[in-house]
C-alpha positions in Angstrom: -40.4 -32.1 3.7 -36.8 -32.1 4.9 -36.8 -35.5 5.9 -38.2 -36.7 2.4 -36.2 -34.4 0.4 -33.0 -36.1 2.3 -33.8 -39.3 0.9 -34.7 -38.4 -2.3 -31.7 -35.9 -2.3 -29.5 -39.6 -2.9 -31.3 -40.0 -6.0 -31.6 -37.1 -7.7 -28.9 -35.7 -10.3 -29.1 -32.2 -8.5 -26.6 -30.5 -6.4 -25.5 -27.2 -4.5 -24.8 -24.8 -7.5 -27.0 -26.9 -10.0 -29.7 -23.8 -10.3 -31.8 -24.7 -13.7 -35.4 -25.0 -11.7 -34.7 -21.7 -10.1 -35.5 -20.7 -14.0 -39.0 -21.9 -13.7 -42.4 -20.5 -12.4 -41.7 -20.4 -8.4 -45.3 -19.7 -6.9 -45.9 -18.4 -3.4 -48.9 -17.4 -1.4 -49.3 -14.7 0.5 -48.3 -16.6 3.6 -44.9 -17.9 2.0 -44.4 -14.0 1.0 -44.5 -13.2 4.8 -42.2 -16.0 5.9 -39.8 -14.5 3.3 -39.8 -11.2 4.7 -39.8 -12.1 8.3 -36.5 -14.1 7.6 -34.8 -12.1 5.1 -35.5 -9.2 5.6 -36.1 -8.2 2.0 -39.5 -6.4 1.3 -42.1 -7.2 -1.1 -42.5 -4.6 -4.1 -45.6 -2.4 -3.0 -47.5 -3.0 -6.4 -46.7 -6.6 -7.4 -45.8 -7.1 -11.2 -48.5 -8.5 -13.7 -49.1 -12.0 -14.2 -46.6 -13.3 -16.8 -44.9 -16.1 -17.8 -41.6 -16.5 -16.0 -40.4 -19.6 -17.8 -36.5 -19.2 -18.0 -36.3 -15.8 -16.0 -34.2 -16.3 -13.3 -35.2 -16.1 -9.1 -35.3 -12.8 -7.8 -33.0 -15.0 -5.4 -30.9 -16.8 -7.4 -27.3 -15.4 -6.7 -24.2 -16.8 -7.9 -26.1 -19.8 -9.1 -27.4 -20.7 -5.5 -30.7 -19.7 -3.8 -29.8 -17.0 -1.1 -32.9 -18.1 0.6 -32.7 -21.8 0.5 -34.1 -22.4 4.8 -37.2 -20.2 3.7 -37.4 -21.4 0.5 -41.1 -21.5 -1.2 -43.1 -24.6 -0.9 -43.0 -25.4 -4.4 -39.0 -25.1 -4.3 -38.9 -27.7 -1.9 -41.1 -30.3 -3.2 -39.3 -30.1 -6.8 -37.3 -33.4 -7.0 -35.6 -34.5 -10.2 -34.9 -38.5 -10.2 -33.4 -38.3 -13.9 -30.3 -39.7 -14.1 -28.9 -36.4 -15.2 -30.3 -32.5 -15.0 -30.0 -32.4 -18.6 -33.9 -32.0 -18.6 -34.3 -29.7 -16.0 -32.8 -26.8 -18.6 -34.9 -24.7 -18.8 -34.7 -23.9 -23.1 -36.2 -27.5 -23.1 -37.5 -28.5 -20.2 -41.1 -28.5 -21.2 -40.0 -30.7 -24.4 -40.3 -34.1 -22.0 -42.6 -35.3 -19.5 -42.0 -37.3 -16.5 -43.3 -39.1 -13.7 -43.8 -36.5 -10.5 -43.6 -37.3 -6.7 -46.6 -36.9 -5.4 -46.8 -35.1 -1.6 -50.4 -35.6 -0.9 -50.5 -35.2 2.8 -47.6 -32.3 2.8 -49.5 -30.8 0.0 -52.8 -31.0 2.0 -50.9 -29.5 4.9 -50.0 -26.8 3.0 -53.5 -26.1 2.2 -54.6 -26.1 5.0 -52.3 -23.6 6.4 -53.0 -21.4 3.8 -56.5 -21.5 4.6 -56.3 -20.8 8.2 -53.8 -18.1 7.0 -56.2 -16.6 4.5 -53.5 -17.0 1.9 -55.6 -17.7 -1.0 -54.0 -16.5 -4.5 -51.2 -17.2 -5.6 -48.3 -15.5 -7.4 -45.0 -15.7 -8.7 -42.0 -15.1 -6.7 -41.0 -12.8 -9.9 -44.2 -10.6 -9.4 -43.3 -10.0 -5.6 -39.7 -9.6 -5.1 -37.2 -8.1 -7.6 
């Protein structure tokens, strides 16, 4: 995923600071939850949050409009690639008025799946339910 976000990185309007996707639904399984932990150090809540919608709530890691976990950083986190000519769209007050075309990741995406299988890491929540 590194490799192709480096490539992509030259195309896309987004750089260190901008933070607008970290204002959208971030999901993680239970497997990406561990990585977190193991790496940061920060521990899940012990009764996760009800299912909600998240849309334009900040990252429990968002900090000074960067993500403070950016080398463990969700899955979905690092497959989001903009390649608008400018972030306008990614704000999140109206980024659900437009649609574009998406990069599609099929064999990262059935990588991922797989590990999460062999993990057991079947449901999925937002990063919002597990971490405050």
């Amino acid at each position: 995923m590194n490799e192709l976000y480096e490539y992509a990185s030259r195309y896309t309007p987004c750089k260190k600071g901008c933070s607008d996707c970290c204002h959208y639904a971030v999901t993680v399984s239970e497997v990406e939850i561990a990585f977190i932990e193991k790496f940061t150090r920060v521990k899940r809540q012990k009764t996760f949050s009800s299912k909600a919608d998240f849309h334009g709530t900040p990252c429990p890691f968002l900090k000074n409009g960067s993500c403070s976990i950016y080398d463990v950083r969700p899955f979905v986190c690092r497959r989001h690639v903009t390649l608008t000519s400018t972030n306008t769209w990614c704000n999140p007050n109206i980024s659900n008025n437009e649609t574009f075309p998406l990069l599609r990741f099929t064999s990262l995406d059935e990588a991922f799946d797989d590990i999460r299988r062999e993990s057991k890491s079947f449901e999925f929540y937002d990063i919002r339910q597990v971490f405050k």
